[in-house]
C-alpha positions as CSV (number, residue, x, y, z in Angstrom):
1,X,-54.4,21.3,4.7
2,X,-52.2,19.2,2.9
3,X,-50.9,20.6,-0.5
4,X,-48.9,17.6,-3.1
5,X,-47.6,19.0,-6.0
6,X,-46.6,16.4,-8.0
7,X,-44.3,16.1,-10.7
8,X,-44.1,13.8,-13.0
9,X,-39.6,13.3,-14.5
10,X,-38.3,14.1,-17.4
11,X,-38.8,11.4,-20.8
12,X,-37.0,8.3,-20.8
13,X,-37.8,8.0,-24.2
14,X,-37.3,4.3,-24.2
15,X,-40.9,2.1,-25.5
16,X,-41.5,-0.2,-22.8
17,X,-42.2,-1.0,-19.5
18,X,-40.5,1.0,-17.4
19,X,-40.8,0.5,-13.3
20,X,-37.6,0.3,-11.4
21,X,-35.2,0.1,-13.9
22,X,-32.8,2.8,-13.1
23,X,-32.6,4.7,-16.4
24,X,-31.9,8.5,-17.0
25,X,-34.2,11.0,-17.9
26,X,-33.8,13.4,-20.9
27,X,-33.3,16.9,-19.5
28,X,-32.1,18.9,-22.4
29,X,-35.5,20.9,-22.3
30,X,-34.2,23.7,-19.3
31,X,-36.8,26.3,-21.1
32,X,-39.4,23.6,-19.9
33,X,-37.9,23.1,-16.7
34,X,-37.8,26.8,-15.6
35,X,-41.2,27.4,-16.4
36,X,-42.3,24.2,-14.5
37,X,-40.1,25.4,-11.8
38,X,-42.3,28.7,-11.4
39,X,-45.3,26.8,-11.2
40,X,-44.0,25.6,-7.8
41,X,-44.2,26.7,-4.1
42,X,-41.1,28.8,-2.5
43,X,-41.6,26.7,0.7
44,X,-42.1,24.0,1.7
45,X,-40.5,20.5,1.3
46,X,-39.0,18.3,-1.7
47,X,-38.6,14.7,-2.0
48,X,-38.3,12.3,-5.0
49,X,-38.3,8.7,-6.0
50,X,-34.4,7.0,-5.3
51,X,-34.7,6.2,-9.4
52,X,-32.4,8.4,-11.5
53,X,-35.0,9.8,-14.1
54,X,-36.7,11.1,-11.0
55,X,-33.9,12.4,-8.6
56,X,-32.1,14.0,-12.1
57,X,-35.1,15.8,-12.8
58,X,-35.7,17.1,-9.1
59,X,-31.8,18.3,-9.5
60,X,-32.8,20.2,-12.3
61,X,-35.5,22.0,-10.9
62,X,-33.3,23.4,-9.0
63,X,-35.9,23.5,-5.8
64,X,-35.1,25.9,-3.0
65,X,-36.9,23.5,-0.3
66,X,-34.9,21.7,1.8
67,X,-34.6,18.3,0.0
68,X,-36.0,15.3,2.1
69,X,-33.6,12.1,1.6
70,X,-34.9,10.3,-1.7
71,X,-37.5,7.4,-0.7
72,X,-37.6,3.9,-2.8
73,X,-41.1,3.8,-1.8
74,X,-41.9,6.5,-4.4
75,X,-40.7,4.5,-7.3
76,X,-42.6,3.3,-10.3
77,X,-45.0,-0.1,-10.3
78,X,-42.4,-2.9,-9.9
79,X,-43.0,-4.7,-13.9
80,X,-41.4,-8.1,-13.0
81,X,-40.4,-10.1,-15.4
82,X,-42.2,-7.4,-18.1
83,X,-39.6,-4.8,-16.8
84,X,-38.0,-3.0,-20.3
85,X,-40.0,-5.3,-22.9
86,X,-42.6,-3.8,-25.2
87,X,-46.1,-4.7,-24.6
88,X,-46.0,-6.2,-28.3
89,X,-43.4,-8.5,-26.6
90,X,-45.3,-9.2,-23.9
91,X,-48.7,-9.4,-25.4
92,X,-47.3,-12.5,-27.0
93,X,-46.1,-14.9,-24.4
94,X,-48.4,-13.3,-21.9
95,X,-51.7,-12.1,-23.3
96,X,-53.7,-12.8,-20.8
97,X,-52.1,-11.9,-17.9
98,X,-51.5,-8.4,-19.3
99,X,-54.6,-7.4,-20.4
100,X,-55.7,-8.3,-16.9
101,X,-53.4,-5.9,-15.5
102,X,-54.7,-3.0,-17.3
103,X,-58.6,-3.8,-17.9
104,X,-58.8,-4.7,-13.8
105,X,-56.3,-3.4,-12.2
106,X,-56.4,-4.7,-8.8
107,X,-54.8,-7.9,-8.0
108,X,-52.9,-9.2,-11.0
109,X,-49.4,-8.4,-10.9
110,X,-46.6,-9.1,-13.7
111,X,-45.1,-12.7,-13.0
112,X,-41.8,-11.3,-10.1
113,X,-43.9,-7.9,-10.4
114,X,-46.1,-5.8,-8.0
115,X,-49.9,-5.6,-8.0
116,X,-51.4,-2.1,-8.5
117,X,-53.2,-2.9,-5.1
118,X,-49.7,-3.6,-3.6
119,X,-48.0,-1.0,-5.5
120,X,-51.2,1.9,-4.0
121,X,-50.6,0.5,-1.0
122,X,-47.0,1.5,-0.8
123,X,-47.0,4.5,-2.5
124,X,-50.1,5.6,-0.1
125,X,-47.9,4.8,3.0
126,X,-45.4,7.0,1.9
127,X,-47.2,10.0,0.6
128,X,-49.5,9.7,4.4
129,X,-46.2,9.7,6.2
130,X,-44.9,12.9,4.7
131,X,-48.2,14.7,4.5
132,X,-48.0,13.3,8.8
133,X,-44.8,14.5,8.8
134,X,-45.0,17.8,7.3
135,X,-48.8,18.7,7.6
136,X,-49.5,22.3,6.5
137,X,-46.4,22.5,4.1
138,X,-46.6,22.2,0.3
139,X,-44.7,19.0,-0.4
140,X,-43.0,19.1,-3.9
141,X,-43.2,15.4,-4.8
142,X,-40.5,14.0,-8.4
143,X,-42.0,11.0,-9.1
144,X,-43.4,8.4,-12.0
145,X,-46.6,8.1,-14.0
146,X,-48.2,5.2,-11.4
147,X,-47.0,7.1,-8.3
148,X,-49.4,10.5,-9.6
149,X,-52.3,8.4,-10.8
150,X,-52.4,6.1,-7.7
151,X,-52.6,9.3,-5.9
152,X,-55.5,10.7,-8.7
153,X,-57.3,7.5,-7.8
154,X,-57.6,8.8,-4.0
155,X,-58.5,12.0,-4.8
156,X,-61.1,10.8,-6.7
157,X,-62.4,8.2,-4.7
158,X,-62.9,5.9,-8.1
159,X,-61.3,3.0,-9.0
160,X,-58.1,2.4,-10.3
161,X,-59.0,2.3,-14.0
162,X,-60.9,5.5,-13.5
163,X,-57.7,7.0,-12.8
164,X,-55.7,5.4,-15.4
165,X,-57.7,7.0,-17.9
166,X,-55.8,10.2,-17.3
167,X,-52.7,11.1,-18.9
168,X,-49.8,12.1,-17.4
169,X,-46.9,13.8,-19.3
170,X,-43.5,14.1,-18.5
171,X,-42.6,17.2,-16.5
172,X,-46.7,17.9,-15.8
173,X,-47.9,19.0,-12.5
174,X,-50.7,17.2,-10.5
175,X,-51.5,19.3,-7.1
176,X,-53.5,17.9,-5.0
177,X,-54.9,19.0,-1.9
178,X,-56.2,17.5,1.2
179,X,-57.3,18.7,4.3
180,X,-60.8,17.7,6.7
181,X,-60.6,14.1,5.2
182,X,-61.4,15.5,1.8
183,X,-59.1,15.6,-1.7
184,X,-59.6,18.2,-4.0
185,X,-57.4,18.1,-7.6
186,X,-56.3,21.4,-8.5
187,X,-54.4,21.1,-10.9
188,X,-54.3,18.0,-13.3
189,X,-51.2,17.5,-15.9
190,X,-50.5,20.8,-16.0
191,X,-47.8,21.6,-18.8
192,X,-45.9,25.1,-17.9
């Protein structure tokens, strides 16, 4: 049995699109963090995304597993050419395209961006590895909003806007659980 406990980092704050822009995380909450923290395993590995926002906020959970190197293949959805506009912005020269991306998520990809296909099947190939890796040990996973809902959509076994209907706040918990070829979702946005 697998168990992912997934954390989503800390707010950026910023009201935009946000993928792999390397931006930092607000982390003045430690109350937050140190309850978060005791909602999490004592063994174990950890692991987060290579983007600041994400490794900052696995620093300050201060995690007593041995930290696994930080993988790019956990970041957010590459946004393209949308990367740090508002969708008002966007909505305007790109209407369309963009309502495509979130009404059928699939194949449609902002222009220089990644598909959420293409983005799920990265993100899957890197969460498999480690749960290959490391099967039977709690993996503690700092990661972004797409990375915890593409892994929601597996667990569900729905599509992909099935499992973007679900929020995700910063600092939640998603743990997942998989073991016998079967998810099970455990725990879903939990807020210490």
């Amino acid at each position: 049995m697998n168990n992912l406990y997934l954390v989503r980092h800390g707010p950026t704050h910023l009201k935009s699109m946000v993928g792999w822009s390397d931006v930092p995380a607000d982390l003045s909450d430690s109350a937050k963090i140190r309850r978060l923290r005791a909602y999490l395993p004592n063994s174990g590995k950890a692991i987060s995304s290579d983007l600041k926002r994400a490794r900052d906020t696995a620093d300050a959970l201060k995690l007593v597993q041995k930290r696994l190197p930080d993988d790019s293949n956990l970041r957010e959805i590459n946004f393209g050419d949308w990367e740090l506009k508002p969708f008002a912005e966007i909505d305007k020269t790109d209407h369309d395209r963009v309502f495509d991306f979130y009404d059928n998520p699939g194949e449609t990809s902002a222009p220089n961006g990644e598909s959420w296909d293409g983005f799920c099947q990265r993100t899957n190939r890197a969460i498999d590895k480690l749960m290959n890796t490391y099967t039977g040990q709690p993996l503690i996973i700092v990661a972004h909003f797409g990375v915890i809902v593409s892994q929601i959509q597996r667990a569900e076994g729905g599509g992909a806007k099935r499992a973007m209907r679900h929020k995700i706040d910063n600092f939640s918990l998603t743990h997942l659980s998989y073991g016998d070829a079967n998810w099970t979702i455990n725990r879903l946005n939990f807020s210490a």
